[in-house]
N, C-alpha and C positions, 0 to 999 in steps of 0.2 A: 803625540797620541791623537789621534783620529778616527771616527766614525764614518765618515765622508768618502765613499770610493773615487768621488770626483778627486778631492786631495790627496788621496795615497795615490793617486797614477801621475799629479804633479809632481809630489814629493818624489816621487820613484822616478821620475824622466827629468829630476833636478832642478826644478821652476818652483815656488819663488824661492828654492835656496840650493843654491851649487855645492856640492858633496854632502848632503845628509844620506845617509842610509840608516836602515833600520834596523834593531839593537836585536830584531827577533823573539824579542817578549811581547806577550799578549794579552788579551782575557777579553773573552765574549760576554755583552752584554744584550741588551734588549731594544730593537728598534719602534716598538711600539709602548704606548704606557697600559700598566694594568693593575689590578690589585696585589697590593703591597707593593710598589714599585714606586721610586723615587724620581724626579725628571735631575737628569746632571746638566746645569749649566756650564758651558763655556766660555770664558775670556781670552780675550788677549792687552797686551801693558796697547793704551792708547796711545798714537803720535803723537813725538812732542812731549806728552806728560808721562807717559808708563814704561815700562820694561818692556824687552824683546823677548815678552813669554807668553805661556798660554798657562792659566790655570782653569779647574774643574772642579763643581763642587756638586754634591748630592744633599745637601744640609739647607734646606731651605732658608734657615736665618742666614746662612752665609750666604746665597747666590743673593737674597735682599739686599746684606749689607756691601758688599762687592759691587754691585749695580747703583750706589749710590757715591761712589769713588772717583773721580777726575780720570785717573791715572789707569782706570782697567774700563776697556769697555766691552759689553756684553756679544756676544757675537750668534749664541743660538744655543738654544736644546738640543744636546749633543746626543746625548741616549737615552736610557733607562735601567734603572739598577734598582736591587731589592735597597728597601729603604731600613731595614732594621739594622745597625753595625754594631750595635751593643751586643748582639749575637746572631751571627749571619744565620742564616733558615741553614735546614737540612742540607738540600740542594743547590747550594751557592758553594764560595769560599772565601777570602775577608781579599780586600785588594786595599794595599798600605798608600803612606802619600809621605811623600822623603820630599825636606827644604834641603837649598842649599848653602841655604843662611848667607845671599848674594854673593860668592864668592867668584869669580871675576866681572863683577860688576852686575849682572844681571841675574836679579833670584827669578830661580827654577825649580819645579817642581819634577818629580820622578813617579808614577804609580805602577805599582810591581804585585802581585803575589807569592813572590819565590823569597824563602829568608834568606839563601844563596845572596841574589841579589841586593837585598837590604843592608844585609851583613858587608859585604865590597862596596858599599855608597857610604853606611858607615864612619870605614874606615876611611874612606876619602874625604872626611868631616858631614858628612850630610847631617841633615836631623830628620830623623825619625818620626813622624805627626803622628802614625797610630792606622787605624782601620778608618777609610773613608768611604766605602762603597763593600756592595756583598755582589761579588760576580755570580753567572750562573755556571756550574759544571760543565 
């Protein structure tokens, strides 16, 4: 998942990773911050110490506590998202966050709005986290 048109045109010309393509799912978010809106941090597993992942959070105690870990390092303010998930506003829609509780060896994260999609990760053992951001429509 990416905000960065710089990285979707490497990711898409196969640099830094030969045969990723893309799943075709989506959800618009906010390139600026504003009222009611949350800043999403992004990680990736550090060298050496972390996973070969990228995680996201919009929970400000989590991107604190995340930022204080050996093993992930902070990499940037990814977007902007409504900050309420307890109940996403009018004009949003809830965007979920699927673990994959490490299963071949590197925990991954998945974030989706489709229960389509949750439901087939499910079954493929994923876990389920809940609502972690509120997209805009």
């Amino acid at each position: 998942m990416t905000a960065f048109t710089d990285e979707e045109a490497k990711l898409d010309a196969g640099t830094p990773i030969a045969g990723w393509t893309r799943t075709a799912e989506s959800f618009p978010a906010y390139s600026a911050n504003g009222a009611g809106l949350s800043t999403v941090c992004r990680f990736f597993g550090t060298p050496g110490l972390g996973v070969n992942s990228h995680f996201y959070t919009a929970f400000d105690f989590e991107c604190a506590a995340v930022k204080q870990l050996a093993g992930w390092t902070f990499e940037a303010n990814a977007f902007y998202i409504a900050a309420d998930v307890a109940q996403c506003p009018a004009s949003t829609r809830p965007v979920y966050r699927l673990y994959n509780n490490g299963m071949g060896g590197d925990p991954n994260h998945r974030y989706t709005t489709r229960w389509p999609v949750i439901s087939d990760m499910q079954a493929d053992g994923w876990v389920l986290e809940g609502v972690v951001f509120c997209a805009p429509l």
